[in-house]
N, C-alpha and C positions, 0 to 999 in steps of 0.2 A: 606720611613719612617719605623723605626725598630718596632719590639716592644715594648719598653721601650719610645720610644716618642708617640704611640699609646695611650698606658697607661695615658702619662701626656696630652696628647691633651682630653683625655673623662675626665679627672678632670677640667683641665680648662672651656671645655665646661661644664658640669656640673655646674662650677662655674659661669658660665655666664648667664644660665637660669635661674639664682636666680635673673635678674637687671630685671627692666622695661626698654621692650629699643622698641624700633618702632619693628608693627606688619612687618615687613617686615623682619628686621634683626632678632628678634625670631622665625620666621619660619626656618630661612634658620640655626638658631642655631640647632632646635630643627631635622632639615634633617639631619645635620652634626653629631650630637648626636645619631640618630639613627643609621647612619652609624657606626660610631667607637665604637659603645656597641654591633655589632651582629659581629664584628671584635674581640675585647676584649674578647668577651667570648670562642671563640676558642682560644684565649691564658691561659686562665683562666684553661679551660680545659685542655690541657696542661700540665699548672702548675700542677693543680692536680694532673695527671699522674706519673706528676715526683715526688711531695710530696708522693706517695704510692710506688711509687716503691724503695725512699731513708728511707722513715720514721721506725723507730722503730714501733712491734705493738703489740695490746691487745691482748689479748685472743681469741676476738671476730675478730680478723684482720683486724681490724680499726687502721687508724697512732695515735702513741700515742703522746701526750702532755704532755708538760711540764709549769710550771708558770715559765716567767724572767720579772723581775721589772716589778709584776703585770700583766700582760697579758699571754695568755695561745698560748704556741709554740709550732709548731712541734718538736719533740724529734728523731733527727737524728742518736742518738750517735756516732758513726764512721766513720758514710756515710753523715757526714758536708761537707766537703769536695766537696766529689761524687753532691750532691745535687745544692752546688753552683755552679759548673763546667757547669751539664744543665742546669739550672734558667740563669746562665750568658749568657750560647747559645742561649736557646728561646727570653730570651728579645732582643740580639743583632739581631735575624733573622729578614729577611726582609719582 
């Protein structure tokens, strides 16, 4: 499993803690759930890494942001490129 299906398995489960479903198969959701969230976050982390080391920065050397249709983004300028080249490697790693 890469990381990109990592990702969409801790949504899905996520999304499945949300039914009423017999105490047997919620347990075994909420094992599964714990699993793939202490996995996810060292991709998370990660990610971060590489958000800092691609992103433009403030003064304070924090990544800076930018608004696109309302929501607030990382501010790449140059280094878009650079940025998606590893986001694309980490999520494809296995």
């Amino acid at each position: 499993m890469n990381n990109r299906e990592l990702i969409s398995a801790k949504v899905a489960l996520r999304e499945l803690g949300n039914y009423e479903l017999p105490v047997r198969l919620s347990l075994k959701i909420r094992q599964m759930t714990r699993s793939v969230n202490h996995l996810a976050e060292d991709v998370e982390a990660e990610r971060q890494k590489i958000v800092d080391a691609c992103a433009l920065k403030n003064e304070d050397g924090s990544p800076k942001t930018k608004s696109r249709n309302g929501a607030e983004v990382y501010d790449f300028g140059t280094n878009t490129a650079t940025f998606n080249a590893k986001l694309k490697e980490l999520m494809d790693a296995d």
